[in-house]
C-alpha atoms as an extended CHARMM CRD file, in Angstrom:
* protein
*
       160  EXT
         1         1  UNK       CA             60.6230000000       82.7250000000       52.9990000000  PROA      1               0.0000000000
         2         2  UNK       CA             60.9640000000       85.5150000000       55.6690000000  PROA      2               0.0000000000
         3         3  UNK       CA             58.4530000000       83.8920000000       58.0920000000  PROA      3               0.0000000000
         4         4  UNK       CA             60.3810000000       80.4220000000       58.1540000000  PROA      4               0.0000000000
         5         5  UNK       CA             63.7240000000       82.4100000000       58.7870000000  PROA      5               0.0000000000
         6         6  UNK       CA             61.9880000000       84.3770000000       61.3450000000  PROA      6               0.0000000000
         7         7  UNK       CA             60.4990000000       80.7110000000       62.9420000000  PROA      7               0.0000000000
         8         8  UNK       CA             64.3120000000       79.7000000000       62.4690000000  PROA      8               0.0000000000
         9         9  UNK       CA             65.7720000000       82.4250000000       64.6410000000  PROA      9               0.0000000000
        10        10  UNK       CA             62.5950000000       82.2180000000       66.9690000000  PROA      10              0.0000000000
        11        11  UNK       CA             63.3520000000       78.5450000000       67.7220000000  PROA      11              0.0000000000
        12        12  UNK       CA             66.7690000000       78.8850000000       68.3070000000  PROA      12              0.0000000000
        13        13  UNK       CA             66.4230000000       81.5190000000       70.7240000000  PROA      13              0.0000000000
        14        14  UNK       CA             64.1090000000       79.4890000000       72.4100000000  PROA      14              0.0000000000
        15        15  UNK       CA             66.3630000000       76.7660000000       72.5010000000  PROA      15              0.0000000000
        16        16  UNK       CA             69.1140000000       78.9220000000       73.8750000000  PROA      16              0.0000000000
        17        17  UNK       CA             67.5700000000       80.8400000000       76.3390000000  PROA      17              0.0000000000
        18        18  UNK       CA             66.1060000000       77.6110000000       78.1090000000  PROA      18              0.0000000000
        19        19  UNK       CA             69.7440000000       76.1080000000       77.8900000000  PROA      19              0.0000000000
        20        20  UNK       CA             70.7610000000       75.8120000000       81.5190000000  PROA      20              0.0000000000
        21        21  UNK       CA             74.3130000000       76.8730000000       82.4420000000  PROA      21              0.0000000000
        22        22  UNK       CA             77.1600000000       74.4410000000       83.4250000000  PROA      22              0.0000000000
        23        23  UNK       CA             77.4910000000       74.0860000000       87.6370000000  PROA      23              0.0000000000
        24        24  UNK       CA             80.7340000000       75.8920000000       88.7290000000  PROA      24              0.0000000000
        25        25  UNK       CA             83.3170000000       73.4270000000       90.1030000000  PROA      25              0.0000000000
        26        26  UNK       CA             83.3110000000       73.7340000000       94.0330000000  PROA      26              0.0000000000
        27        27  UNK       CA             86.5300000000       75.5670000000       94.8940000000  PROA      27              0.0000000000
        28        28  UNK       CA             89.2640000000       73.6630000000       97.2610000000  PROA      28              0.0000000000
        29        29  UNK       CA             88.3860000000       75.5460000000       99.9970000000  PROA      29              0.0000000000
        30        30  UNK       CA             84.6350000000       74.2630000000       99.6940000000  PROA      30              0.0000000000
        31        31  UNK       CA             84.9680000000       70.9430000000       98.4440000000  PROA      31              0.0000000000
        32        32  UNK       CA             83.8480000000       68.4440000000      100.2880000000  PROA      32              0.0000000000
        33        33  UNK       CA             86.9070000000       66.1880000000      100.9340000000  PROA      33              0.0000000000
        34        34  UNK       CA             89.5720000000       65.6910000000      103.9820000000  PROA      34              0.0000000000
        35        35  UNK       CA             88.0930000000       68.2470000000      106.6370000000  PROA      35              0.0000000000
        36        36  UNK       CA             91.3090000000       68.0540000000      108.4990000000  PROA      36              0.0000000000
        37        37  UNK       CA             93.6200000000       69.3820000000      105.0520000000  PROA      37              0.0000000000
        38        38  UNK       CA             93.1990000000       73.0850000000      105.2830000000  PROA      38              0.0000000000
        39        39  UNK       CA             93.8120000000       74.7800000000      101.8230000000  PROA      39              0.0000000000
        40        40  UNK       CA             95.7090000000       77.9210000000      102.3730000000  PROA      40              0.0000000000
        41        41  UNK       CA             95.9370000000       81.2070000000       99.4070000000  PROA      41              0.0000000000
        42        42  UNK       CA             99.5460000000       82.2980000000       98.9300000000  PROA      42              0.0000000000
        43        43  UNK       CA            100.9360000000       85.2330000000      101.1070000000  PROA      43              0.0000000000
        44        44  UNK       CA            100.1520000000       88.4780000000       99.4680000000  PROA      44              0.0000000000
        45        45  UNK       CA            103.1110000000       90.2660000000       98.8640000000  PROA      45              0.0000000000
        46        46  UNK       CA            104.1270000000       93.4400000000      100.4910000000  PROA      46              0.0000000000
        47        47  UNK       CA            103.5360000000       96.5380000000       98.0720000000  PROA      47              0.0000000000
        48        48  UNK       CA            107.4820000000       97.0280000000       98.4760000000  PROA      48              0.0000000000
        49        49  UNK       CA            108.0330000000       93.5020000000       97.4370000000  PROA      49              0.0000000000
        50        50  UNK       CA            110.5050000000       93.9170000000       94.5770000000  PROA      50              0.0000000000
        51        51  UNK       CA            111.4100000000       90.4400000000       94.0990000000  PROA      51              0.0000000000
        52        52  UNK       CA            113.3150000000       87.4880000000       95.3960000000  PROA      52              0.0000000000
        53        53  UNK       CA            115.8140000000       85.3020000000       93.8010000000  PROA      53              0.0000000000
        54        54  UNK       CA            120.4110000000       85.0450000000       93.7170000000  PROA      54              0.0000000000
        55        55  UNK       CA            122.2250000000       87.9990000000       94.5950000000  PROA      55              0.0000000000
        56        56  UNK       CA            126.2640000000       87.8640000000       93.7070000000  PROA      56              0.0000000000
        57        57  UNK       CA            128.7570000000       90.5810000000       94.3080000000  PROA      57              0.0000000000
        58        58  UNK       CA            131.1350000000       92.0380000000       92.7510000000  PROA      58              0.0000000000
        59        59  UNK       CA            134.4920000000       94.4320000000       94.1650000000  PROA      59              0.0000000000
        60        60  UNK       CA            138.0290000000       94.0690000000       94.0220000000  PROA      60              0.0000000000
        61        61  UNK       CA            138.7070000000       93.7010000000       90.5910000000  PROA      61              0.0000000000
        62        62  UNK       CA            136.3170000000       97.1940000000       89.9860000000  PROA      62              0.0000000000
        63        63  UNK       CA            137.0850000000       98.9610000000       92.9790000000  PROA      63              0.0000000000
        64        64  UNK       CA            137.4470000000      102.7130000000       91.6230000000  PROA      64              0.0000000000
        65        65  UNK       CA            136.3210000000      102.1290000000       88.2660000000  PROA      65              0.0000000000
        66        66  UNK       CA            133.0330000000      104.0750000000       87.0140000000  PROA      66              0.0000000000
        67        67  UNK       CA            129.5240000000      102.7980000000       87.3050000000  PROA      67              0.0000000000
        68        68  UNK       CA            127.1000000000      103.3710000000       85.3930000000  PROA      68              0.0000000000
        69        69  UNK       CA            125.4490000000      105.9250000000       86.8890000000  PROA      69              0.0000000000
        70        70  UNK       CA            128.9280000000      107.5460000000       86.7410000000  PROA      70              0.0000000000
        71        71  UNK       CA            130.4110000000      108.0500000000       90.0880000000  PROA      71              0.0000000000
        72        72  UNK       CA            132.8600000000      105.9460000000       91.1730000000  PROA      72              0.0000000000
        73        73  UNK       CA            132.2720000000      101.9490000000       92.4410000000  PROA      73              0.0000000000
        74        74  UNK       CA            133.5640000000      102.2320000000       95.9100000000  PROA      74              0.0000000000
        75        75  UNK       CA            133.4240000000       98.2720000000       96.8110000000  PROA      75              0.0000000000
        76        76  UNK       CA            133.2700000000       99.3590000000      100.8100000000  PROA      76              0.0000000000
        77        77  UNK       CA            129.9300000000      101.4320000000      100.3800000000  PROA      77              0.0000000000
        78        78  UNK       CA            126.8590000000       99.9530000000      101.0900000000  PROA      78              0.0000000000
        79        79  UNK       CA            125.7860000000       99.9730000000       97.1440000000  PROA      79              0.0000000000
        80        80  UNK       CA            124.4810000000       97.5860000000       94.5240000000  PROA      80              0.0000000000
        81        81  UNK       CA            123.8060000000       96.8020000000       90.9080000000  PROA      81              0.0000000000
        82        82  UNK       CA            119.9450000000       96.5320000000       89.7630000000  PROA      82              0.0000000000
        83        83  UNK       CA            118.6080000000       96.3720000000       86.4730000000  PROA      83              0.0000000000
        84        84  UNK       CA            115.9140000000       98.1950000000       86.8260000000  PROA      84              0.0000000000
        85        85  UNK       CA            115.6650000000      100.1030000000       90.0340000000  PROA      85              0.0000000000
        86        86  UNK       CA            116.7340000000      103.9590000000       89.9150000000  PROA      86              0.0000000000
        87        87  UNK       CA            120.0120000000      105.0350000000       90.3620000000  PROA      87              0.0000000000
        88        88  UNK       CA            119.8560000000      106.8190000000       94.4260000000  PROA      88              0.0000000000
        89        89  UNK       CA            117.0390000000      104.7200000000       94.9730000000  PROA      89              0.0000000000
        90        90  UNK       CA            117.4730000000      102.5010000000       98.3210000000  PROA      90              0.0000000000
        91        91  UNK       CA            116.9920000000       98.6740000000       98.2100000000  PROA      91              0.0000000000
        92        92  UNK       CA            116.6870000000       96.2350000000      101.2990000000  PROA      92              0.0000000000
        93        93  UNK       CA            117.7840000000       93.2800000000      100.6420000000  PROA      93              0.0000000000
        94        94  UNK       CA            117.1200000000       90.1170000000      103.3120000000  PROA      94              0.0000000000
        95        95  UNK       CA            119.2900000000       86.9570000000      102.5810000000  PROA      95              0.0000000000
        96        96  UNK       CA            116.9530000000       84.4640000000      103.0410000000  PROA      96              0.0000000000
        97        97  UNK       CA            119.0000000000       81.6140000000      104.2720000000  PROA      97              0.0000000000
        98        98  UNK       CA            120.4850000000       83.4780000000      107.5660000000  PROA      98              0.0000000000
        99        99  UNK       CA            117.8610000000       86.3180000000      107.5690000000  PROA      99              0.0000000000
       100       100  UNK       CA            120.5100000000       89.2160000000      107.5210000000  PROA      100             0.0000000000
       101       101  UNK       CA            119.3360000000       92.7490000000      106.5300000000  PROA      101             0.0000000000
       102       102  UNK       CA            121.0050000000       95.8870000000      104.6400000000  PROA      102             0.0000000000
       103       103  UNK       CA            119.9740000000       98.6350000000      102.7950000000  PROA      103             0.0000000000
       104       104  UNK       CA            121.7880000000       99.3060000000       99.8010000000  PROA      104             0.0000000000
       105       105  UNK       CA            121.5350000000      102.4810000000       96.8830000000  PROA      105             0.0000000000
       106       106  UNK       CA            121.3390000000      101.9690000000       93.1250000000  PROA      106             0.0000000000
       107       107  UNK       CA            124.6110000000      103.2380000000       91.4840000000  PROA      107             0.0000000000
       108       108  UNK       CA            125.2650000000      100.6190000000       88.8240000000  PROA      108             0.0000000000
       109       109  UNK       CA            123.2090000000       98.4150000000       86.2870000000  PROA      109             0.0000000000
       110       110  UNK       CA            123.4030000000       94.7500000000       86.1360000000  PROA      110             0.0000000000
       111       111  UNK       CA            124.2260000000       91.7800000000       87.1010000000  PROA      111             0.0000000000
       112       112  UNK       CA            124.1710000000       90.4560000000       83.4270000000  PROA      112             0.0000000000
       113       113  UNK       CA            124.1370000000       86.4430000000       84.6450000000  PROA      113             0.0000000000
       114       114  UNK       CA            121.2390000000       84.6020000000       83.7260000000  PROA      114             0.0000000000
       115       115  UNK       CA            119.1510000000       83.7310000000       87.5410000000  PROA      115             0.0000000000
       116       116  UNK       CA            121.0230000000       86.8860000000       89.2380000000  PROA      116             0.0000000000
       117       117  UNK       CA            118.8870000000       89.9970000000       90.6550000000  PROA      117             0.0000000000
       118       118  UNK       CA            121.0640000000       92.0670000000       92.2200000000  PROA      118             0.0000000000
       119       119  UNK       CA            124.9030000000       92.5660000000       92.2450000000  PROA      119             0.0000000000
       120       120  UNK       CA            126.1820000000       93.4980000000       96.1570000000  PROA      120             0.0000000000
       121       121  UNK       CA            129.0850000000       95.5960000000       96.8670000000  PROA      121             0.0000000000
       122       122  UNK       CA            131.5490000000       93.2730000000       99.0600000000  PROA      122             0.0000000000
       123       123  UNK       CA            130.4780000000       95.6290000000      101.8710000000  PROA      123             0.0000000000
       124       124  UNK       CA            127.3870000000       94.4370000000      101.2490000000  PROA      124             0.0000000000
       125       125  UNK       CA            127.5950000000       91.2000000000      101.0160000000  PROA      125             0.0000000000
       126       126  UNK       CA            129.7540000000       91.3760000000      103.8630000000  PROA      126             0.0000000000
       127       127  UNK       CA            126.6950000000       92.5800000000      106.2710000000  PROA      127             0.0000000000
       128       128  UNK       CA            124.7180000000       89.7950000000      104.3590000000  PROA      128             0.0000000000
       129       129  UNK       CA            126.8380000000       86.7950000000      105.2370000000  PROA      129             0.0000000000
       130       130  UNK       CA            127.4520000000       85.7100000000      102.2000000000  PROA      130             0.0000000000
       131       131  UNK       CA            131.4530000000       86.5470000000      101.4930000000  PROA      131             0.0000000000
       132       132  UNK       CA            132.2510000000       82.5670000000      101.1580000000  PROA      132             0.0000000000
       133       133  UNK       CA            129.8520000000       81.4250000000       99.6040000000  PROA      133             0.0000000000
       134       134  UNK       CA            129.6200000000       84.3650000000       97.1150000000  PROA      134             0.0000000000
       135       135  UNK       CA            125.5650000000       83.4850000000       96.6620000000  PROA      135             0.0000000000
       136       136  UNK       CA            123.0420000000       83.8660000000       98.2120000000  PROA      136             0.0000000000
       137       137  UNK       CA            118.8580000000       84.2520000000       97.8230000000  PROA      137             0.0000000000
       138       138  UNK       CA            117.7000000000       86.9770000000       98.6440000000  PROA      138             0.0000000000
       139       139  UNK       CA            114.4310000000       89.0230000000       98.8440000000  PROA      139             0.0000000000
       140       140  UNK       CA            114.3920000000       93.0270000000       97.6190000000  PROA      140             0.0000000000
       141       141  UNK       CA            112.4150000000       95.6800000000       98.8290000000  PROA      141             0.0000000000
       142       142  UNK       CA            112.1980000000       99.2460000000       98.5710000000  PROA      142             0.0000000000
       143       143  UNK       CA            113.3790000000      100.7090000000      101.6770000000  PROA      143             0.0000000000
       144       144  UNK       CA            110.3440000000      101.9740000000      103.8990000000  PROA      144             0.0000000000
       145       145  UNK       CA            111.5320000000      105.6010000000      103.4970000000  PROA      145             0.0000000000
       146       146  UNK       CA            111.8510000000      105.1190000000       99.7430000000  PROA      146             0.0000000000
       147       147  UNK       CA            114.3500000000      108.0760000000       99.6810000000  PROA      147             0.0000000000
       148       148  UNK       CA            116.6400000000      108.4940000000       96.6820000000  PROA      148             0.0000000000
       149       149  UNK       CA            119.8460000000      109.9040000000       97.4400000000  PROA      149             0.0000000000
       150       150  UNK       CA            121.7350000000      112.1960000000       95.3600000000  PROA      150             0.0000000000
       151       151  UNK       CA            124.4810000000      111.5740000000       93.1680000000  PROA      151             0.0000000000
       152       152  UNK       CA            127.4860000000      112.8420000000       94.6740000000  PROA      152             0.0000000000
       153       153  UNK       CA            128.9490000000      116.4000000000       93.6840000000  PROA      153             0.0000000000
       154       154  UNK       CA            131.7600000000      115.1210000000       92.5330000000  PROA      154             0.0000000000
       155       155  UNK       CA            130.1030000000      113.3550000000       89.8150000000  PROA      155             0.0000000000
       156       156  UNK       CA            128.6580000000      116.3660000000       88.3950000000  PROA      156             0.0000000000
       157       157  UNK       CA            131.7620000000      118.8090000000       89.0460000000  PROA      157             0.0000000000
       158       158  UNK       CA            133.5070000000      116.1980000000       86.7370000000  PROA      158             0.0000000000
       159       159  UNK       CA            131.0430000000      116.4330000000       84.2770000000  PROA      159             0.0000000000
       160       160  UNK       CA            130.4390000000      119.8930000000       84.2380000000  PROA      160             0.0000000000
């Protein structure tokens, strides 16, 4: 009984080891079809590449009123809402349809709409273009310096 299992698993081995392997698809770039169509990768994103989508803003109606980081929204600051990003930390944000530039710091969370990245200060959104139309997409990235500003004094001379 042990020799016939041990032909069993002796055959089978054979059998699989002389198996040959399936031929890898030629890739696009390789394949042999239209020489003229040129298959090209996707960019590779920058390493301060934060992400790209809508970008609203927000201002007049919470002009003085506290963020959440605590100090004060100030809707003619150069400031924004992330939901992720550190509070102090700068963000440059590049509207994508008029390719206007500003950097902006972290002092509140949100925006809490579905498809929305970033909330802009109306200063902001001012520098961006994109006052009338009140959207706009955009692409974020951490400013080259990647400094994070302090929290103003005031904040913590209230708190203390």
């Amino acid at each position: 009984m042990r020799g016939r299992t041990a032909l069993l698993f002796l055959g089978v081995g054979l059998f699989t080891g002389c198996a040959q392997r399936a031929a890898k698809p030629q890739s696009p770039e390789t394949s042999s079809g239209d020489e003229g169509t040129k298959v090209t990768r996707r960019e590779k994103m920058p390493r301060n590449y934060l992400g790209e989508g809508l970008a609203s803003f927000y201002g007049p109606g919470l002009h003085g009123r506290p963020t959440a980081s605590g100090e004060k929204f100030n809707q003619n600051a150069l400031t924004a809402a992330h939901r992720t990003a550190r509070f102090g930390s700068c963000v440059k944000v590049m509207n994508m349809e008029n390719g206007r530039e500003v950097e902006v710091r972290v002092n509140d969370r949100g925006p809490f709409v579905d498809g929305r990245i970033i909330d802009l200060s109306k200063a902001a959104a001012k520098q961006l273009g994109m006052l009338d139309k009140g959207l706009a997409r955009v692409r974020l990235y951490r400013c080259a310096s990647d400094r994070v500003s302090q929290v103003p004094v005031e904040f913590w001379a209230a708190v203390a």
